[in-house]
C-alpha positions as CSV (number, residue, x, y, z in Angstrom):
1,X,8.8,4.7,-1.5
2,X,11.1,6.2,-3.6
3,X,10.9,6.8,-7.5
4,X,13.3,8.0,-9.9
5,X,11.9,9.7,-13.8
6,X,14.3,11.3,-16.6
7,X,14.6,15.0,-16.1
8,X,12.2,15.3,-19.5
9,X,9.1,13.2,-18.3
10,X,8.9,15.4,-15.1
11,X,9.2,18.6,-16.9
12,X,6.8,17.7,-19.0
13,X,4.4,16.7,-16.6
14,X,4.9,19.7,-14.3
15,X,4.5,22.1,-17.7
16,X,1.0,20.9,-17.1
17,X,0.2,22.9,-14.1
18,X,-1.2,22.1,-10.5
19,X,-1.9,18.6,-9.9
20,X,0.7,17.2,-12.7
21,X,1.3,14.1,-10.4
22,X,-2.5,13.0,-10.8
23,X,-2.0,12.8,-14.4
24,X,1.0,11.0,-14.4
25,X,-0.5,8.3,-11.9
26,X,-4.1,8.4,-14.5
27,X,-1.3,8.1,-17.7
28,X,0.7,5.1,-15.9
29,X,-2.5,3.4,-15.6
30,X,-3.7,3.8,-19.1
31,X,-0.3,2.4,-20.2
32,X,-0.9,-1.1,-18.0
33,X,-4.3,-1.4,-18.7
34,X,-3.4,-1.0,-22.4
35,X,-0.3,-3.4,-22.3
36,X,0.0,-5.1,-18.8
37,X,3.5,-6.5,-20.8
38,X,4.5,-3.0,-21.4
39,X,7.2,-3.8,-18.8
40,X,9.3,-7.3,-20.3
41,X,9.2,-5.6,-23.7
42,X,11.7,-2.7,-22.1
43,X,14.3,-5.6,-22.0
């Protein structure tokens, strides 16, 4: 699988240190538990 983010989310995520790709998985999943729309609002 292959994913692409915007130069800005990964630096922030890797600004947070060692394991950065955990909390980017655990803040995906708090954004589709929170609005499992999230994705048709985008357009």
């Amino acid at each position: 699988m292959s994913v692409r983010y915007s130069p800005e989310v990964l630096s922030y995520f890797r600004s947070t240190g060692a394991g950065w790709q955990t909390r980017m998985d655990a803040a995906l999943k708090i954004l589709v538990k929170k609005d499992p729309d999230w994705l048709k609002k985008l357009g």
